[in-house]
C-alpha positions as CSV (number, residue, x, y, z in Angstrom):
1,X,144.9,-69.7,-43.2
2,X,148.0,-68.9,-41.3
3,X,148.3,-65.9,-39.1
4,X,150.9,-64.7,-41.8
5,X,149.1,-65.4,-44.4
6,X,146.2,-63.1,-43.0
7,X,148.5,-60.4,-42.2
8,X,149.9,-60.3,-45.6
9,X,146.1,-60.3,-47.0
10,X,145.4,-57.6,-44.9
11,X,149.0,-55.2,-45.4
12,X,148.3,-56.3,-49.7
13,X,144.5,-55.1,-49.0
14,X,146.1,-51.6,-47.3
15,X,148.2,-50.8,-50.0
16,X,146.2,-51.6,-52.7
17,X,143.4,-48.8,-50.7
18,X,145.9,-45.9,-50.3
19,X,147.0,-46.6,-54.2
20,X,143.5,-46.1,-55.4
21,X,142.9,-43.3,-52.8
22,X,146.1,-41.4,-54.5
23,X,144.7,-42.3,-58.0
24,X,141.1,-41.1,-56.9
25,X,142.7,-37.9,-55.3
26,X,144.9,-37.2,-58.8
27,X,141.8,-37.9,-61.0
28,X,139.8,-34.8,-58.6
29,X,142.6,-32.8,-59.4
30,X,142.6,-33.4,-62.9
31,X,138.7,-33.0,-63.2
32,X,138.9,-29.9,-61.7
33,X,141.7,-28.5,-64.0
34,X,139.8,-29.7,-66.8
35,X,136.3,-28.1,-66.0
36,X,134.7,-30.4,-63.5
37,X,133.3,-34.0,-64.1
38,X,130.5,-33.3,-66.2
39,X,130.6,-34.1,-70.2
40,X,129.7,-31.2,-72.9
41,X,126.4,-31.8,-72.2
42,X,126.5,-29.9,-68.9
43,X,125.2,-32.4,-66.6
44,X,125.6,-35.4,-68.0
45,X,128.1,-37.9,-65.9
46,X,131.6,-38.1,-67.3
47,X,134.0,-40.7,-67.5
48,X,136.4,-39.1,-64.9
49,X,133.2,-38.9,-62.3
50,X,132.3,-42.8,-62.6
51,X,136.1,-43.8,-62.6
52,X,137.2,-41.2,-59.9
53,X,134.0,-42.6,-57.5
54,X,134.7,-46.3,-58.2
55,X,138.2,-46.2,-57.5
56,X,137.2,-44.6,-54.1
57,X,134.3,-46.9,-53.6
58,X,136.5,-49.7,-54.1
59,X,139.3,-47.9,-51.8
60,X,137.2,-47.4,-48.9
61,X,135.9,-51.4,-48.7
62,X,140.1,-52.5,-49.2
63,X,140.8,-49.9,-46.3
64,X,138.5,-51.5,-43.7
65,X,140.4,-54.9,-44.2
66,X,143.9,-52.7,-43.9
67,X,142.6,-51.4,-40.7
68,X,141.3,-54.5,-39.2
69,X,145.1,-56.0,-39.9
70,X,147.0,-53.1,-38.4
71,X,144.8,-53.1,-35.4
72,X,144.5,-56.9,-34.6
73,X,148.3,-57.4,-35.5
74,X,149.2,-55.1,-32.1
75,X,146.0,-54.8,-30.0
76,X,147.3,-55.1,-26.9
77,X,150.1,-52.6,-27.1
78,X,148.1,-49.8,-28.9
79,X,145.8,-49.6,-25.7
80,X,142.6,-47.7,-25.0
81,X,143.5,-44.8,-27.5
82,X,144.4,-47.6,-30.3
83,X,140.8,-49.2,-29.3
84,X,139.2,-45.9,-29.0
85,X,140.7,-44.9,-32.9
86,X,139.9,-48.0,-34.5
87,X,136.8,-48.0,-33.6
88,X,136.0,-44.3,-34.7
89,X,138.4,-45.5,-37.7
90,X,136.1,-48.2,-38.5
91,X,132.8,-47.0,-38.0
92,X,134.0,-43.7,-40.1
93,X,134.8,-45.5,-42.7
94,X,132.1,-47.8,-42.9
95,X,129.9,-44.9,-43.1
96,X,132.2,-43.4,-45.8
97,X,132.4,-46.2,-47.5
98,X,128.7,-45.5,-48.4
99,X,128.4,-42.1,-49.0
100,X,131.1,-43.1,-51.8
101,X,128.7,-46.1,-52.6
102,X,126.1,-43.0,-53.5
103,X,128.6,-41.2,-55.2
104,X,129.2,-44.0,-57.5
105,X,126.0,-45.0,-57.7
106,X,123.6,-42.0,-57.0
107,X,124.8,-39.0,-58.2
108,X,125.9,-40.7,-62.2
109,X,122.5,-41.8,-62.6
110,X,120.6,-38.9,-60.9
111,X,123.3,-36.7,-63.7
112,X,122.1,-38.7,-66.8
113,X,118.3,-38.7,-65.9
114,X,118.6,-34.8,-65.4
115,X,120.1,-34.6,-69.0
116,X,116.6,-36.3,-70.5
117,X,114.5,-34.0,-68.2
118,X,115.7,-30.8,-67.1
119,X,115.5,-29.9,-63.3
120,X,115.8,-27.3,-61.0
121,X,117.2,-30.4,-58.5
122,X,121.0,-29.7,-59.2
123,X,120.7,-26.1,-58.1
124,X,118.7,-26.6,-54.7
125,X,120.5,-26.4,-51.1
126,X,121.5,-30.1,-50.4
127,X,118.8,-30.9,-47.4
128,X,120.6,-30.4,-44.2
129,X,120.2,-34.1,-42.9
130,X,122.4,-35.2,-46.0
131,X,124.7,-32.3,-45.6
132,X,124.9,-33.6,-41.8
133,X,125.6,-37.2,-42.7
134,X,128.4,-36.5,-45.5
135,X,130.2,-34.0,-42.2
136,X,129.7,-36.3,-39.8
137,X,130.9,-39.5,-42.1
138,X,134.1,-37.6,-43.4
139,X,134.7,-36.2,-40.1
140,X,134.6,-39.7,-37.6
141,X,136.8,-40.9,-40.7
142,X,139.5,-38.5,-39.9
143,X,139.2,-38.1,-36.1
144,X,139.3,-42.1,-36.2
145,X,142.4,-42.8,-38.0
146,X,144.0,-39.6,-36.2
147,X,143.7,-41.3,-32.8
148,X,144.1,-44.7,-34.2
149,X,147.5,-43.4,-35.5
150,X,148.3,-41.5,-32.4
151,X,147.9,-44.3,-30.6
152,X,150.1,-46.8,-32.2
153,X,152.6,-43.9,-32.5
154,X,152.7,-43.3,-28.9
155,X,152.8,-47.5,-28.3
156,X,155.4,-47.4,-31.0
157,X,154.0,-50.8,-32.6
158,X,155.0,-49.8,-36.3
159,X,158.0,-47.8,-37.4
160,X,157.3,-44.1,-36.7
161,X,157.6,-42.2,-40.1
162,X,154.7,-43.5,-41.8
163,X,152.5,-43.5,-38.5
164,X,153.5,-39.9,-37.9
165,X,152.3,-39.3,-41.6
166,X,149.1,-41.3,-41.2
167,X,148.7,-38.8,-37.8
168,X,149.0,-36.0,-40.3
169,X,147.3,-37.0,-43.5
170,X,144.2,-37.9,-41.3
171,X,144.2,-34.3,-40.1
172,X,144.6,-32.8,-43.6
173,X,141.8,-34.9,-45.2
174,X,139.5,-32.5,-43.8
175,X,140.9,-29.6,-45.1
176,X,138.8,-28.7,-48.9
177,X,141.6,-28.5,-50.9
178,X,143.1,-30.9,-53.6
179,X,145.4,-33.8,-52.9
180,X,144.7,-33.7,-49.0
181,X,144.3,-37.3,-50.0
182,X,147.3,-38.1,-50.7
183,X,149.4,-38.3,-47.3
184,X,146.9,-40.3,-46.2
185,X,146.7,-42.8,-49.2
186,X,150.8,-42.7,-49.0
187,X,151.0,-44.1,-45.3
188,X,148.1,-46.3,-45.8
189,X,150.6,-48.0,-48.5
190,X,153.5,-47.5,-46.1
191,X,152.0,-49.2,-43.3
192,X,150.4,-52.3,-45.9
193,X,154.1,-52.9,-46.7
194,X,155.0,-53.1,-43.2
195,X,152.1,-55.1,-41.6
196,X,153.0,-58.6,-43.1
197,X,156.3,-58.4,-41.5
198,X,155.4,-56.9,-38.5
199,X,155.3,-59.9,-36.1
200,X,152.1,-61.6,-34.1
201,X,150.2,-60.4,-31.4
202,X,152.1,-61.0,-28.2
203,X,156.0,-60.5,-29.7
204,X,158.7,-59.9,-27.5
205,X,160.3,-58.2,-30.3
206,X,157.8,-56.0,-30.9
207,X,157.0,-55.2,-27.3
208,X,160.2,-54.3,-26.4
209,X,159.6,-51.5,-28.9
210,X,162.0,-53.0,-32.4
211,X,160.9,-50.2,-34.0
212,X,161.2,-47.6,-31.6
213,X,163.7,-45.9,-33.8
214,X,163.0,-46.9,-37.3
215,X,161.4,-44.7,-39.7
């Protein structure tokens, strides 16, 4: 396979994650409107909880094949901060990827068993090692793609609009409230439509800083 070809595969890949993140983000909002994602029978698993978690599942595998296309398309011009943020990027998102793996797994089955056998489970404090883990995931997540982004802003490798907006929607990811999601899902997308045009590693063009003042 070409270099283009993998490029393409990789921008197709980053779009199709910050789509689903979007959808996923919409969906919370809509459960939450609508009562939360549990079914009449209290805590039974509804259909807006298994489609909402395997939409992000599904998101978060498709965004580590985005990011390993933005960052290997211009590695040598994003520098030590673009290394630095991919690989918090990376590892964040692995680690993300399976806490929504548990989401989509875990926590609909652990629902529907509760509804045959009542227990006091669902109202405990969450042990602190799993509250640890879910901070620490969520947070490398958005500190990684905030310097990843920084750095390829500052390199100016992509056009600047959507990487200023990936700078920002990693930062707001972190804040608790609904659709922080969705800047972050809408530069993901920008910057998948962008990649498969965005030249090979070593480009003049590129390094001579074409798109210094797109947006």
């Amino acid at each position: 396979m070409s270099w283009s070809n993998l490029m393409r595969a990789s921008g197709i890949a980053a779009v199709a994650a910050g789509t689903l993140f979007v959808v996923a983000d919409l969906l919370d909002l809509l459960a939450a409107r609508s009562g939360g994602f549990s079914t009449s029978e209290g805590t039974a698993p509804g259909v807006l909880l298994v489609v909402q978690s395997g939409l992000t599942l599904l998101a978060g595998v498709l965004l580590l094949f985005g990011l390993v296309g933005l960052y290997a398309n211009r590695f040598e011009e994003t520098g030590l901060l673009g290394l630095f943020g991919f690989v918090m990027a990376f590892s964040g998102t692995v680690m993300a990827v399976g806490a929504f793996w548990g989401n989509a797994s875990v926590a609909p089955s652990l629902a529907h068993a509760l509804v045959v056998e009542t227990s006091s489970l669902m109202e405990a404090t969450p042990p602190r090692a799993l509250s640890a883990g879910f901070t620490l995931s969520y947070g490398l997540v958005a500190a990684g793609w905030f310097a990843f982004g920084l750095g390829t802003l500052i390199s100016r490798v992509y056009p600047r609009f959507p990487v200023a907006l990936l700078v920002v929607g990693a930062a707001v990811t972190w804040l608790p409230y609904p659709l922080t999601g969705v800047p972050f899902g809408a530069a993901v997308i920008w910057l998948g439509c962008v990649l498969p045009s965005a030249g090979s590693p070593g480009s003049d063009e590129l390094a001579a800083g074409k798109y210094s003042t797109l947006g």
